[in-house]
C-alpha positions as CSV (number, residue, x, y, z in Angstrom):
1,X,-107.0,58.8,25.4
2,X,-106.3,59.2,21.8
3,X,-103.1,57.6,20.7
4,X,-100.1,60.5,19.9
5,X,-99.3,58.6,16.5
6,X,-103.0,58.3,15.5
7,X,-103.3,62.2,16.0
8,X,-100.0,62.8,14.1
9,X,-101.1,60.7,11.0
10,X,-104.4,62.1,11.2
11,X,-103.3,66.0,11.5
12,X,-100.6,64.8,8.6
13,X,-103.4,63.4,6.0
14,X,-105.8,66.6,6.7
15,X,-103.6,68.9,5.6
16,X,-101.7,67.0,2.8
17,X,-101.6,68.2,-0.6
18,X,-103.4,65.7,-3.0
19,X,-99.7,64.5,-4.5
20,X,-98.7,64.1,-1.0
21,X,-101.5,61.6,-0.1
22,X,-100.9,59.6,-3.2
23,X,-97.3,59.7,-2.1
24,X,-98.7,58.5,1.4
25,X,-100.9,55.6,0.2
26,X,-97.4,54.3,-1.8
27,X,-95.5,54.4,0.8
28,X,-97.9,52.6,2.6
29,X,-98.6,50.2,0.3
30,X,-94.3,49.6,0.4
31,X,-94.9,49.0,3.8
32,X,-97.4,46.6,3.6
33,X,-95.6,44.6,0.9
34,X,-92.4,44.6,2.9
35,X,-94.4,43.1,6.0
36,X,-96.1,40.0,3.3
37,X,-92.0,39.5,2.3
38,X,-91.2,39.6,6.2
39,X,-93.9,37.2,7.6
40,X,-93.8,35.1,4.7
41,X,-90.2,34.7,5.4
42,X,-91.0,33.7,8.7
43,X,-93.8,31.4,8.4
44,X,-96.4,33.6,9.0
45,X,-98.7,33.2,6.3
46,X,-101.7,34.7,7.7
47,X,-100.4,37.4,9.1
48,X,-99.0,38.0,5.5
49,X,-102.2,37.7,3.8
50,X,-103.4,40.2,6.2
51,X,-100.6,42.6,5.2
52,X,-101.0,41.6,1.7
53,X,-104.9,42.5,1.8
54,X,-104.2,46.1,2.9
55,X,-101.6,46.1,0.0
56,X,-103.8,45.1,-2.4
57,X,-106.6,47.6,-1.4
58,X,-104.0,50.1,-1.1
59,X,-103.7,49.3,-4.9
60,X,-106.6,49.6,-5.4
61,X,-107.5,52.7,-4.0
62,X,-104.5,53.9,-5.8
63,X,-106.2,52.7,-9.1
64,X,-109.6,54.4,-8.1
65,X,-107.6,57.6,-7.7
66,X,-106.8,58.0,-11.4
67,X,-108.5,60.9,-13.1
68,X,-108.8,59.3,-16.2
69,X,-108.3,61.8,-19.4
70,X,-107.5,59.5,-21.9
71,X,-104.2,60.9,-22.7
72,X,-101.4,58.4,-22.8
73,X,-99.4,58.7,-19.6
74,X,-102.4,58.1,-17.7
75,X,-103.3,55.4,-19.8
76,X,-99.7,54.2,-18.7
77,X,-100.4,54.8,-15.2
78,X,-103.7,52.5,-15.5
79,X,-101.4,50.1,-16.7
80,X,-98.8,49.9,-14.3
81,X,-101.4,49.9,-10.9
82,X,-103.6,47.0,-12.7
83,X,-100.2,45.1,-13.5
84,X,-99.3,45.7,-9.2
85,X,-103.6,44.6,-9.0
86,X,-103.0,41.7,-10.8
87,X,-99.7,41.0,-9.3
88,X,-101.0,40.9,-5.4
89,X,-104.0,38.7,-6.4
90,X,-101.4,35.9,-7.5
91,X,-99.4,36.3,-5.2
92,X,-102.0,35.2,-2.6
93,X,-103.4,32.3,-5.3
94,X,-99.8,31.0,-4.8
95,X,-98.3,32.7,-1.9
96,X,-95.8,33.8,-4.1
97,X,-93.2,36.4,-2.2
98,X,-91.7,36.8,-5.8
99,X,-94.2,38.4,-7.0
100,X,-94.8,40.8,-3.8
101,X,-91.2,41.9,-4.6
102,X,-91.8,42.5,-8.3
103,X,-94.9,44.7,-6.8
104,X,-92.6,46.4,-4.2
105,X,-90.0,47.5,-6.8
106,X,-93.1,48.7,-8.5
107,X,-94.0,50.6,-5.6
108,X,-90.7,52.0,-5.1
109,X,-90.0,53.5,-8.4
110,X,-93.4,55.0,-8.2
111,X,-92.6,56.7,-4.9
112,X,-89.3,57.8,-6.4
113,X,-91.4,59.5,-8.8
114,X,-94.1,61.0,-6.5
115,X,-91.1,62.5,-4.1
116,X,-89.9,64.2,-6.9
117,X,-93.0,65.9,-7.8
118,X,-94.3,67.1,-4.4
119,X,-90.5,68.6,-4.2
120,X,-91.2,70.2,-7.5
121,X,-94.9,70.9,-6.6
122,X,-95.0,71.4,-2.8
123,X,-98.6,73.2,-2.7
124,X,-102.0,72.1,-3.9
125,X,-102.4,72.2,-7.9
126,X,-103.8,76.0,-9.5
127,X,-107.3,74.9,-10.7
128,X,-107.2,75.4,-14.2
129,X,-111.0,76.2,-15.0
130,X,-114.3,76.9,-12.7
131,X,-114.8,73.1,-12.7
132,X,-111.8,72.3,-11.6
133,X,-111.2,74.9,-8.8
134,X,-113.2,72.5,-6.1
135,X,-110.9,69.4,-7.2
136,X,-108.2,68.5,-5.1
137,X,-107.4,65.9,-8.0
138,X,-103.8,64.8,-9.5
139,X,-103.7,63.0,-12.5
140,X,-100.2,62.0,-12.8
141,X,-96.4,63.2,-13.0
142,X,-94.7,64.1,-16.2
143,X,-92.5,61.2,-15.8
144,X,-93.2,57.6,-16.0
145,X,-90.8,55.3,-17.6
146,X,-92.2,51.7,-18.1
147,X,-88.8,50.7,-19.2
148,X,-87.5,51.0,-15.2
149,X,-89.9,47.5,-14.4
150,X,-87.9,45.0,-14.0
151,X,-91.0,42.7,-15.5
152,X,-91.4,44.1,-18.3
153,X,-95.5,42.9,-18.8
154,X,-97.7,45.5,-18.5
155,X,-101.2,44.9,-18.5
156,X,-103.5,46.3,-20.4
157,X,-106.0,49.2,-19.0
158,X,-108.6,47.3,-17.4
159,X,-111.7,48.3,-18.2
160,X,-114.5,50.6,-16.0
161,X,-116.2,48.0,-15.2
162,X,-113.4,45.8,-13.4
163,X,-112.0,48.8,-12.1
164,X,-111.9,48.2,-8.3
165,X,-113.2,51.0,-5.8
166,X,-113.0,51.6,-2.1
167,X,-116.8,51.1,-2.1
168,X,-117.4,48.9,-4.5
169,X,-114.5,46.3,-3.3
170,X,-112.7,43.7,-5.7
171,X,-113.8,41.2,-7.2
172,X,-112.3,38.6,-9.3
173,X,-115.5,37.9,-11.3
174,X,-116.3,40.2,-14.4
């Protein structure tokens, strides 16, 4: 018997615009990072590193999922998901719930963002050439303000080859 909420979430991401399964994956990743604070709290510390390994490769495929185009807002972007990368990676070194919140106000101004724009954008992006009519792809909304992270370090775009993917994995090394 397939489970009701399975078939829901399944029927939800097949027929999600692009922006709204970025906006998914987000809110999932808030999820997740709430649940490392939660059990953390509570002296569950594996059952947070398990939550805090789906954030992290929420993160990552959020990171994998930037077209990069070299302009500067997605050069931003790159920025702000390998700062929330390298944020979840200490915060298991050090089990550090400090730094899972810094990554889940992070999180939460970037779904801000993203809500905005599929209200503003509700269906699929017009392909804007012949190459481009098959992508589903969204690069990035008009809006990101690095001044609204309460950190206030940004690191720097990582480079191709340390960029993390769902198949390749992560890896500290290289």
């Amino acid at each position: 018997m397939t489970d009701p909420r399975n078939a829901y979430l399944e029927t939800q991401i097949s027929t999600a615009t692009p922006q709204k399964l970025r906006l998914m994956l987000i809110e999932g990743g808030i999820r997740k990072a709430q649940a490392v604070c939660d059990h953390w709290e509570h002296g569950r510390q594996e059952d947070g590193l398990q939550s805090l390994h789906h954030c992290q490769a929420i993160a990552q495929e959020l990171y994998a999922g930037i077209r990069d185009d070299g302009s500067p807002l997605v050069q931003q972007v790159f920025a702000i998901y390998g700062f929330v990368i390298k944020e979840l990676i200490e915060a298991e070194l050090d089990l550090d719930a400090a730094r899972v919140t810094g990554v889940l106000n992070v999180l939460q101004e970037e779904r801000q963002t993203w809500q905005e724009l599929c209200q503003t954008m509700p269906e699929a992006p017009v392909a804007r050439d012949s190459y481009s009519a098959t992508s589903q792809e969204v690069v990035a909304p008009q809006r990101v303000d690095a001044g609204n992270y309460s950190t206030g370090y940004f690191a720097p775009h990582m480079s191709s080859s340390f960029a993390p993917t769902a198949s390749s994995g992560f890896s500290l090394e290289g």
